[in-house]
C-alpha positions as CSV (number, residue, x, y, z in Angstrom):
1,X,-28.1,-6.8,-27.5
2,X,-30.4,-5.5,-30.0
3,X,-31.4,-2.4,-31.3
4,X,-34.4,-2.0,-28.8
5,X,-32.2,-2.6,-26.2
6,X,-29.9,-0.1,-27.1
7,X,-32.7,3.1,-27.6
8,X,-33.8,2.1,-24.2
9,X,-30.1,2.0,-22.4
10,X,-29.5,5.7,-24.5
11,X,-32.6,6.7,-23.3
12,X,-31.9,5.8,-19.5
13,X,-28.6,7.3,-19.7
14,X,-29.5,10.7,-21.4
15,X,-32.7,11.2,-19.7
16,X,-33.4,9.9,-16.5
17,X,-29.5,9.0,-15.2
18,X,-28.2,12.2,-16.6
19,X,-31.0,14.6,-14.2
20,X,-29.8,12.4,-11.5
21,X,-26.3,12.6,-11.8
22,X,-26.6,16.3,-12.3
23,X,-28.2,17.2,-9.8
24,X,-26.5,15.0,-7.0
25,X,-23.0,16.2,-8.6
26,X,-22.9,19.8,-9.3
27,X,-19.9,19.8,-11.5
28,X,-21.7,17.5,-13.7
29,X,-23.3,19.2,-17.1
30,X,-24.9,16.4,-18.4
31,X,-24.2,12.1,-19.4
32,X,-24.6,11.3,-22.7
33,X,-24.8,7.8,-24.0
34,X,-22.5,6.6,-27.6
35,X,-22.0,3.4,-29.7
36,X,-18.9,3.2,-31.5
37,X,-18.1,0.2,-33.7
38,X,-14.4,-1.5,-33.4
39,X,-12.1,-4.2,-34.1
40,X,-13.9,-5.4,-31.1
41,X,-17.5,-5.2,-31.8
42,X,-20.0,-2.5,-30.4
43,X,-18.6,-0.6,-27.5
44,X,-21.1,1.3,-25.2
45,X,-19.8,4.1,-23.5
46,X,-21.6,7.1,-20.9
47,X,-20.0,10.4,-21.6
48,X,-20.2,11.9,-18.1
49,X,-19.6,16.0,-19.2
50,X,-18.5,18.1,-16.6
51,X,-18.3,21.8,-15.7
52,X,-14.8,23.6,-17.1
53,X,-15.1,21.3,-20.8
54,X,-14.0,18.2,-18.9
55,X,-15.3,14.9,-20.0
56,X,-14.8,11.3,-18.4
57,X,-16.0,8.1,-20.5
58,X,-17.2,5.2,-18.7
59,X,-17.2,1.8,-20.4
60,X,-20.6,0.4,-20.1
61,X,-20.9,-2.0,-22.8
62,X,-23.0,-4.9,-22.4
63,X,-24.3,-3.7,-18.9
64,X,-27.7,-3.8,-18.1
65,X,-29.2,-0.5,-16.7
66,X,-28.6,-1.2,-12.9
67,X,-25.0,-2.0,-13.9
68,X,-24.6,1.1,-15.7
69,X,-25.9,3.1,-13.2
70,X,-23.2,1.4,-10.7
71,X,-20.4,2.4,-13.4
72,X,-21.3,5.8,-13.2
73,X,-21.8,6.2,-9.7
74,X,-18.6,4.8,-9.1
75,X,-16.7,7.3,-11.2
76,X,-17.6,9.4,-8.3
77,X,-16.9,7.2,-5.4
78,X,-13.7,6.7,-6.7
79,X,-13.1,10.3,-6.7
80,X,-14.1,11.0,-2.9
């Protein structure tokens, strides 16, 4: 994926999927989009940060933005 493609996935997942998420999931603050580098390679993760400090991270590496948005979504689903 190149660098492009990563402002525009951190984009989509601070801006746009973040109001969305927020405001269909009250208890959610905010999702924030990180790159980390490991043994591995790039991961990709979506910081989902909840009311009360909580945090839940959300491996989206290599997704495209429809994916990611399933990833999140079903962070929820899983929880109902």
């Amino acid at each position: 994926m190149g660098e492009q493609a990563f402002e525009r996935k951190k984009d989509f997942v601070t801006h746009a999927l973040s109001r969305c998420v927020a405001a269909m999931y009250p208890n959610v603050c905010r999702v924030a989009y990180h790159i980390r580098d490991t043994d591995e390679g790039l991961r990709e993760t979506a910081m989902i940060h909840l009311a009360g400090g909580y945090s839940r991270r959300v491996d989206v590496t290599g997704l495209d933005l429809p994916a990611t948005l399933d990833a999140v979504l079903a962070v929820f689903r899983e929880a109902a």
